[in-house]
C-alpha positions as CSV (number, residue, x, y, z in Angstrom):
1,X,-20.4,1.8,6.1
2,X,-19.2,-0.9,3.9
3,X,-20.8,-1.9,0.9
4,X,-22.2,-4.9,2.4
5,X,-24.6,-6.2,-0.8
6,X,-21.7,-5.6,-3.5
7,X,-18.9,-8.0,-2.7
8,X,-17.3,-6.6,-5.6
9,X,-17.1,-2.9,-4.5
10,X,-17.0,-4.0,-0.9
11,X,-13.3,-6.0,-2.2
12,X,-12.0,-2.7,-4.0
13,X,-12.9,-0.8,-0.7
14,X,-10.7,-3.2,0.9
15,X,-7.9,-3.3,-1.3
16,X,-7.6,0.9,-1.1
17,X,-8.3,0.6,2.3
18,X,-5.2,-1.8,3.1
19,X,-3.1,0.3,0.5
20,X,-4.0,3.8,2.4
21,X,-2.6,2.1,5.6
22,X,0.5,1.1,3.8
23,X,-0.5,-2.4,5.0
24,X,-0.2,-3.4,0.8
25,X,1.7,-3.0,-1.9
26,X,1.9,-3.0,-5.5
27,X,2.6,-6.5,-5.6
28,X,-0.5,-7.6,-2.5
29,X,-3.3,-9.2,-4.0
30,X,-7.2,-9.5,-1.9
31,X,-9.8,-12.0,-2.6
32,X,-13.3,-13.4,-2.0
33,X,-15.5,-16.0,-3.0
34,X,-18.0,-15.3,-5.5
35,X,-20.0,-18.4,-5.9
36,X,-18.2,-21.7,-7.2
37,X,-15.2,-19.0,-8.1
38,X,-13.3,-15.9,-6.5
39,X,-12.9,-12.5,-7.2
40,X,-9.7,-10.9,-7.2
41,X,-7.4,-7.6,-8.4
42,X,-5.6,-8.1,-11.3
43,X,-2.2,-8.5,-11.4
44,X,-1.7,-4.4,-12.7
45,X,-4.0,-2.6,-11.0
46,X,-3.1,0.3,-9.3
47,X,-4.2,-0.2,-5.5
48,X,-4.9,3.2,-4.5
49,X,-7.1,3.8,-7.7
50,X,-8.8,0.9,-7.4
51,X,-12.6,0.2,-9.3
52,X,-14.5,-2.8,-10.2
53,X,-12.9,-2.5,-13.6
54,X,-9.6,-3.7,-12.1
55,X,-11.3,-7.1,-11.2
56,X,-10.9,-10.4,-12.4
57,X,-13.1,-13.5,-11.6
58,X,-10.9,-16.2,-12.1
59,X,-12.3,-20.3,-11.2
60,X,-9.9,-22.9,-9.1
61,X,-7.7,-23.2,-11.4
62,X,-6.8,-19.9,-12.0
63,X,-8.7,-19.1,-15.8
64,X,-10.0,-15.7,-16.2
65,X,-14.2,-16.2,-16.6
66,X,-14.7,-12.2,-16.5
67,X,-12.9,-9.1,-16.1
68,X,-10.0,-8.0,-17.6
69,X,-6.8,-8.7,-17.7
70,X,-4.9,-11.6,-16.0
71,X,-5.0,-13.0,-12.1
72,X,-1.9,-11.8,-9.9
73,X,1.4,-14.8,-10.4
74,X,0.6,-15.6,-6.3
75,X,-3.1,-16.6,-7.5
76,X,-2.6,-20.3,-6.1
77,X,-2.5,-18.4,-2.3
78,X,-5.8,-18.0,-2.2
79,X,-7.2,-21.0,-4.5
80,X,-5.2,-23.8,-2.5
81,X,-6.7,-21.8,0.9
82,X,-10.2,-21.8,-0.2
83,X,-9.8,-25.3,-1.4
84,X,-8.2,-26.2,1.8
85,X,-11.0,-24.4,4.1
86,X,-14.2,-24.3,3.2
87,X,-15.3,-21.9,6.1
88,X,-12.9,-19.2,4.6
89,X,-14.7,-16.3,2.4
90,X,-12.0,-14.0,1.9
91,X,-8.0,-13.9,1.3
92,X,-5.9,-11.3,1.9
93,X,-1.8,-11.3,0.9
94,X,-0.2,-8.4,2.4
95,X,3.2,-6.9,2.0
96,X,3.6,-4.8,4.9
97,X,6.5,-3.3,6.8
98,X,6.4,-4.3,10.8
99,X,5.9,-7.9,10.2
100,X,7.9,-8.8,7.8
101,X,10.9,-6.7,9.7
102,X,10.3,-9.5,12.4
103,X,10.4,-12.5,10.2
104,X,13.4,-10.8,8.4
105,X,15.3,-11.2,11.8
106,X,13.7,-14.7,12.8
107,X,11.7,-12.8,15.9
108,X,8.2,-14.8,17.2
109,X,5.0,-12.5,16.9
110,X,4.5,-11.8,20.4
111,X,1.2,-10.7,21.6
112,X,1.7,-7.0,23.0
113,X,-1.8,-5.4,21.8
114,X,-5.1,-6.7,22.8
115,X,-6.4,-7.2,19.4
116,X,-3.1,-8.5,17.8
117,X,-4.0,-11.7,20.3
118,X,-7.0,-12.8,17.7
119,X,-4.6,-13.8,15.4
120,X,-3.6,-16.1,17.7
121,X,0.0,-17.9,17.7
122,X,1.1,-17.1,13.8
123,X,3.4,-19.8,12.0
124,X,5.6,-19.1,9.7
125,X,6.3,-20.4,6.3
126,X,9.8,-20.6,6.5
127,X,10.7,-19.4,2.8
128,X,10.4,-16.1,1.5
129,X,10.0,-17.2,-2.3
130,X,7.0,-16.7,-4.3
131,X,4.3,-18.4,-3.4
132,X,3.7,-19.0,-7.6
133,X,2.9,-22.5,-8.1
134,X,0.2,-24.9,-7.2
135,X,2.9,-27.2,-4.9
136,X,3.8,-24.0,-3.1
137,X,0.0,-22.7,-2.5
138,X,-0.5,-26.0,-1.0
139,X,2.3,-25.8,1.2
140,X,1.2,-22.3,2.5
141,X,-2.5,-23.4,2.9
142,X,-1.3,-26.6,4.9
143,X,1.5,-24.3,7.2
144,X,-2.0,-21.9,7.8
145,X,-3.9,-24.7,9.0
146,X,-7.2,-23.5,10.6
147,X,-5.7,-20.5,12.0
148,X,-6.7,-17.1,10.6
149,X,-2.9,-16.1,9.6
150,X,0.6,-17.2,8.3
151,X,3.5,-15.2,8.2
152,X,6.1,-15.2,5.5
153,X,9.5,-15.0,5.9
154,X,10.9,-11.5,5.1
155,X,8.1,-11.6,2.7
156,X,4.7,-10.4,4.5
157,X,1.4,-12.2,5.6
158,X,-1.4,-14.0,4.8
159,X,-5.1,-13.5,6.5
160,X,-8.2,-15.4,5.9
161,X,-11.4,-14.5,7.4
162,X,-15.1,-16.2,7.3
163,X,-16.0,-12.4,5.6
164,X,-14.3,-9.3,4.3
165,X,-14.8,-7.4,6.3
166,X,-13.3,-9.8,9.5
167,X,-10.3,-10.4,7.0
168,X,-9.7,-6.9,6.9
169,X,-9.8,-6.3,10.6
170,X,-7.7,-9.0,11.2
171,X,-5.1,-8.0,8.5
172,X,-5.3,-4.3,10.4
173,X,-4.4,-6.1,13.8
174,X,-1.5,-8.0,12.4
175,X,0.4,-5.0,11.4
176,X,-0.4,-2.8,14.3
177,X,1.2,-5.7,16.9
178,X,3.8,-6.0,14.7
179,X,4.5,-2.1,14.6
180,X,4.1,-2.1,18.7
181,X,6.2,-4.8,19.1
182,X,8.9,-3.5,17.1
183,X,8.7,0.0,18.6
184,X,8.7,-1.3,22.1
185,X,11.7,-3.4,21.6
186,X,13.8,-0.3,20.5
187,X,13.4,0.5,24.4
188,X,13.2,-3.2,26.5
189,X,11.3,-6.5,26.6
190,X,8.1,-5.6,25.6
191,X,5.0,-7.2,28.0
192,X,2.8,-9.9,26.7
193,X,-0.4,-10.6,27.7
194,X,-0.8,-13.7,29.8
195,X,-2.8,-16.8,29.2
196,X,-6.1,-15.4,31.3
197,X,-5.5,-11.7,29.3
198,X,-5.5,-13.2,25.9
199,X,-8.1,-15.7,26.8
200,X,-10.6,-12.5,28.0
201,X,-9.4,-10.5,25.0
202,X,-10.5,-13.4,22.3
203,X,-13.7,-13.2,24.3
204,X,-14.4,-10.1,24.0
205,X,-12.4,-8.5,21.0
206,X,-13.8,-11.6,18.8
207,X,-16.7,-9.2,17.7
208,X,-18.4,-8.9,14.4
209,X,-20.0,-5.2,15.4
210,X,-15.5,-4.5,16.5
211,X,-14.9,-5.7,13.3
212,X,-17.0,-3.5,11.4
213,X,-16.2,-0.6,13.5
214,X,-12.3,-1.1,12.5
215,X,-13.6,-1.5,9.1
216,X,-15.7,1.9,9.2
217,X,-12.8,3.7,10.9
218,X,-10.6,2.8,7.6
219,X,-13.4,3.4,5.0
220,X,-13.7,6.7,6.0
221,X,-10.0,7.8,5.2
222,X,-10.5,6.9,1.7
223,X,-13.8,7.9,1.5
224,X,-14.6,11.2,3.8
């Protein structure tokens, strides 16, 4: 079960969770609020040997106030979204494969798997620089909207969640769409679901006890 009273080992958890699926990189950075500031791994840690020593607690503008070493360069991704929505708790930036093969061709995220329909219909930042700057973490924050993910082009994703553990989830969803899209097209047009499937899957799938079961599924292949 996740570590539901220690955001900070409940973060790490994340972070090795996201690297065992190969859903993150070296380079992905995860976040959460922590009061008035965020949490977040520092730019060198090593994700799949992740501890609480590898945390930083940086403020809005990006200034270490504990932990050591300094904030990844993409830090202005999650300050500008947090600043931007106050209903967010958690940022993840993800580097995977399946998604970013479909913005690296210009193909639309189609909804082919009934959870990979929560994340709704994705835009896309249409840039695959870093997102470095302040200028640029406002631009991503404003292309997210209030929706709970942004692709970027032939660069990876962005998810947001009003907890961790949802952000997690949905950052698990993303991927697996993206890998059952891609797979499916090697053979035909995959289906989508139609207006009435995706509106009963957001019904239902929309769970927090779903997204903690997602979560415990992943936990325990770094943990059992």
């Amino acid at each position: 079960m996740s570590q539901k009273n220690d955001p900070r080992q409940e973060l790490v958890d994340c972070i090795r969770m996201l690297e065992k699926a190969d859903i993150i990189d070296h380079n992905g950075h995860v976040s959460i609020r922590y009061g008035d500031n965020l949490l977040i791994n520092n730019g060198s840690a090593v994700k799949g040997l992740m501890t609480q020593d590898d945390l930083v607690e940086i403020d809005m503008d990006g200034h270490v106030v504990s932990g050591k070493g300094k904030p990844p360069l993409e830090f202005h991704i999650h300050t500008e979204i947090y600043r931007a929505r106050p209903d967010v708790q958690a940022v993840a930036h993800t580097h995977p494969k399946w998604s970013t093969f479909l913005t690296m061709v210009g193909k639309p995220y189609k909804h082919v798997y009934a959870q990979g329909v929560l994340l709704g219909d994705m835009p896309v930042m249409n840039t695959p620089m870093s997102v470095n700057t302040k200028p640029m973490g406002e631009r991503l924050a404003q292309t997210l909207g209030k929706r709970p993910a942004v692709l970027l082009k032939s660069h990876g994703v962005t998810i947001v969640g009003s907890n961790m553990i949802e952000c997690f989830a949905l950052a698990a969803y993303v991927e697996e769409n993206c890998y059952r899209q891609y797979m499916a097209e090697q053979l035909g047009e995959p289906y989508e679901f139609s207006e009435d499937e995706k509106k009963a899957c957001y019904e239902k799938l929309w769970s927090t006890s779903l997204f903690q079961k997602t979560w415990d599924h992943y936990r325990s292949k770094v943990t059992g």
